[in-house]
FIKE-109630 format. One record per residue (C-alpha): residue number from 1; residue in three letters; x, y, z. Coordinates in nm, 2 decimals, decimal comma. Layout:
! residues N
<NUM "Ala" <X Y Z>>
...
END
This chain:
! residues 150
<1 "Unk" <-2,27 -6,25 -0,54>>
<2 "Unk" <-2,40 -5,89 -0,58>>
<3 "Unk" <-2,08 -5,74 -0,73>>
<4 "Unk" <-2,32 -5,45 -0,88>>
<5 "Unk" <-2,41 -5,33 -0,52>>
<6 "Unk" <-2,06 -5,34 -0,40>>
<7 "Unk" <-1,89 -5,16 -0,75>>
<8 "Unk" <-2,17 -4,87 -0,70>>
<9 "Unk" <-2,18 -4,82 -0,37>>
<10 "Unk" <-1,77 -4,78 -0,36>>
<11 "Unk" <-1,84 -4,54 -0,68>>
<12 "Unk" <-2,03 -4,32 -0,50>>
<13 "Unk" <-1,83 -4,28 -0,19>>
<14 "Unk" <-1,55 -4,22 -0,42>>
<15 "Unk" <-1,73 -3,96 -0,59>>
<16 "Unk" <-1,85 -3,77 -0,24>>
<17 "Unk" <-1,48 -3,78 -0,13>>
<18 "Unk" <-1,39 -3,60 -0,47>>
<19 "Unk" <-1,64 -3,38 -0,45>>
<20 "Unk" <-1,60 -3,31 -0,11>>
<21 "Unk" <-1,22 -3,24 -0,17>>
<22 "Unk" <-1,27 -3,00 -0,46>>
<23 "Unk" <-1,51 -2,79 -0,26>>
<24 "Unk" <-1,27 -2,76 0,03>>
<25 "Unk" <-0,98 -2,69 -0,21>>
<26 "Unk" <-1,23 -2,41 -0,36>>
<27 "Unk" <-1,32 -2,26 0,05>>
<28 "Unk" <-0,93 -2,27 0,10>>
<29 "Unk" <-0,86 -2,08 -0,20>>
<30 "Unk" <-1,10 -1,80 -0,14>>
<31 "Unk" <-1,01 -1,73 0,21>>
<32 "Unk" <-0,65 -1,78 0,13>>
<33 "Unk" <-0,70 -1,52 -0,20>>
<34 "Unk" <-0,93 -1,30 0,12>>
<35 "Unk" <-0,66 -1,32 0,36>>
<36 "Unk" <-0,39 -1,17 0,09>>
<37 "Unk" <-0,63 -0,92 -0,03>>
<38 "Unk" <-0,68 -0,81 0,37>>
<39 "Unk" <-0,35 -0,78 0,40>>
<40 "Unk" <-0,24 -0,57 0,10>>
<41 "Unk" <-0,55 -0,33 0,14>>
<42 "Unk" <-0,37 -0,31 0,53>>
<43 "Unk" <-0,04 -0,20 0,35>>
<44 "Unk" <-0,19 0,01 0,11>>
<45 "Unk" <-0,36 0,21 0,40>>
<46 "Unk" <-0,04 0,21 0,57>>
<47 "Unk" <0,15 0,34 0,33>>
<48 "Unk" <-0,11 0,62 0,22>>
<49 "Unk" <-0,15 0,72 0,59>>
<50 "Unk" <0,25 0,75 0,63>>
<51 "Unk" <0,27 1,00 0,31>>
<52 "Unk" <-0,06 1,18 0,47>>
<53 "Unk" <0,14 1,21 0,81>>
<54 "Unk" <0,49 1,30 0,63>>
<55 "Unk" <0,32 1,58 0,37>>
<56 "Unk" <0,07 1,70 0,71>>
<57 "Unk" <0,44 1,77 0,89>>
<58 "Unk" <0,60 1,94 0,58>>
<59 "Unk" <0,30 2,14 0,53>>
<60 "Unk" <0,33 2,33 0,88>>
<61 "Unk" <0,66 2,34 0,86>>
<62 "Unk" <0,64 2,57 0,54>>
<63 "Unk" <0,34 2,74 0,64>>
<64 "Unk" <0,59 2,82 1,00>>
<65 "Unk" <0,27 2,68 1,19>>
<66 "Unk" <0,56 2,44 1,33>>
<67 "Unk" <0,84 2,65 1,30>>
<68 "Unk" <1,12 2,63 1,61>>
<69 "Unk" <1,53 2,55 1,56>>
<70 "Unk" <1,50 2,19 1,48>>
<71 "Unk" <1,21 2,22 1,22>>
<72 "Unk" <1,41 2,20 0,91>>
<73 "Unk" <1,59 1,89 1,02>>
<74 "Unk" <1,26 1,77 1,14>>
<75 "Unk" <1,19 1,79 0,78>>
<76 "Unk" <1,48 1,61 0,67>>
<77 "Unk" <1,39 1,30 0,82>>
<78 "Unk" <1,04 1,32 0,77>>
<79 "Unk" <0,99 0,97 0,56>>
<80 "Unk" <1,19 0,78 0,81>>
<81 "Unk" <1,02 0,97 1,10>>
<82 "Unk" <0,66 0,86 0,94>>
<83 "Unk" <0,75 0,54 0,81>>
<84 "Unk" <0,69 0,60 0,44>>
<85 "Unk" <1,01 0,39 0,39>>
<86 "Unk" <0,94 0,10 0,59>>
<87 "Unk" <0,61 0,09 0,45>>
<88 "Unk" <0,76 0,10 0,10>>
<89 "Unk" <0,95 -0,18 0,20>>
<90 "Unk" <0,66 -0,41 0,29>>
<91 "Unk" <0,50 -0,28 -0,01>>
<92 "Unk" <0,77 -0,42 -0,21>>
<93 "Unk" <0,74 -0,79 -0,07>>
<94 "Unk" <0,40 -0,80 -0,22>>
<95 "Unk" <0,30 -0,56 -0,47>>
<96 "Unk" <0,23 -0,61 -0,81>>
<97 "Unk" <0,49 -0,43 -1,04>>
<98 "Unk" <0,29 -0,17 -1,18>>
<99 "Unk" <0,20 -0,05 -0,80>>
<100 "Unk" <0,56 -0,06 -0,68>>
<101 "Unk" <0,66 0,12 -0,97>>
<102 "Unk" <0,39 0,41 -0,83>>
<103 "Unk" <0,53 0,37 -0,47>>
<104 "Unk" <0,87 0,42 -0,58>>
<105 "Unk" <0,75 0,77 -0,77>>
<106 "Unk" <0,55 0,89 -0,50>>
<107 "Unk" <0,84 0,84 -0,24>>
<108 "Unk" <0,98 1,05 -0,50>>
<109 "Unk" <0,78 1,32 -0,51>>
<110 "Unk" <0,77 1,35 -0,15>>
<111 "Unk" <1,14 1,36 -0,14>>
<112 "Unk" <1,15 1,64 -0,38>>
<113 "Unk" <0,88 1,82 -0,15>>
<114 "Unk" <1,05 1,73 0,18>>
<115 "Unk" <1,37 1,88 0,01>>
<116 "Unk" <1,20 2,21 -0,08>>
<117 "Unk" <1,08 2,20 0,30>>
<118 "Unk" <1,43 2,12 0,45>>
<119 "Unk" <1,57 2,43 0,27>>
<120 "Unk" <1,32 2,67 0,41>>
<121 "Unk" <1,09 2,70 0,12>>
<122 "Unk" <0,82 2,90 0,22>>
<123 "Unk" <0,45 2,76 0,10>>
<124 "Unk" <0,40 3,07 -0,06>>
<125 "Unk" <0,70 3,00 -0,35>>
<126 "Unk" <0,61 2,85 -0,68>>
<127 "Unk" <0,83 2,58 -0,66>>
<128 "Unk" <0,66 2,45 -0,33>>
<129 "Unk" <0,36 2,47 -0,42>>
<130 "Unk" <0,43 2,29 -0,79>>
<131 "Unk" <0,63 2,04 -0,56>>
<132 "Unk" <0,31 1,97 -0,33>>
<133 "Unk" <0,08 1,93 -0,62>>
<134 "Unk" <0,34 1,66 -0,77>>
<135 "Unk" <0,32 1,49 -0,48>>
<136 "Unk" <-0,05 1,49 -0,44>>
<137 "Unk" <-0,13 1,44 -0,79>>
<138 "Unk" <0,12 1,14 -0,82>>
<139 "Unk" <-0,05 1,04 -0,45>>
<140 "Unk" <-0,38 1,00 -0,63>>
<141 "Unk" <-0,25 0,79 -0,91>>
<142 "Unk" <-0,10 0,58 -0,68>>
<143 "Unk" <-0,45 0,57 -0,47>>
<144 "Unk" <-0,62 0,46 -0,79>>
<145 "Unk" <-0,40 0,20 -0,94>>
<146 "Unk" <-0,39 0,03 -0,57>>
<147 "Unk" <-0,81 0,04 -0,59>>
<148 "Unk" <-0,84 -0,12 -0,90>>
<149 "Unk" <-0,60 -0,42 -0,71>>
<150 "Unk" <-0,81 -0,47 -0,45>>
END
């Protein structure tokens, strides 16, 4: 008998199937790594959007461009009006440390801004205008760090 034949043949489809199996393994990995990166850069733009809205409606408030009775309280609820807080929540399912740890201080930031707001602060002060560079500085850090991720 040709045993030879046989033993190689069986060798090579055993090989094919292995190799074949490591290279889907490798496809599933990358799309799987692509799908998480996708959805992280969607959060990230999210989030970055929702403090953009929240500091746009804080701005006009101060500046009295959106100035009526309920503008101050509109001010007060800003971040759960814009969603920075839900968005900081789906942030934190995800994020690596070091970027949840930048969320956390630009949420804070923008509460010490909305705060300034909600008392009637007007643009013009000092304090608001060191509060809204805080915020945009610590905005931009944040921007940064969640680049580098992606």
């Amino acid at each position: 008998m040709e045993w030879t034949g046989l033993v190689n043949t069986t060798m090579g489809a055993l090989i094919a199937l292995a190799a074949s199996a490591f290279a889907e393994r490798r496809r599933w990995a990358r799309e799987s790594e692509q799908r998480t990166k996708d959805d992280r850069r969607a959060a990230y733009i999210a989030f970055l959007n929702a403090t953009a809205e929240a500091s746009e409606i804080l701005i006009n408030i101060a500046r009295g461009h959106d100035r009526d009775e309920t503008a101050l309280a509109r001010a007060g609820t800003v971040l759960r009006d814009s969603s920075v807080l839900s968005r900081r929540l789906e942030l934190a399912l995800f994020a690596e440390d070091d970027v949840r740890e930048e969320v956390n201080r630009t949420v804070g930031a923008l509460r010490t801004y909305r705060d300034l707001v909600s008392q009637g602060l007007a643009y013009e002060a000092d304090e608001f205008q060191r509060a809204r560079t805080t915020f945009n500085e610590q905005r931009d850090r944040l921007t940064q760090l969640m680049r580098r991720t992606l």
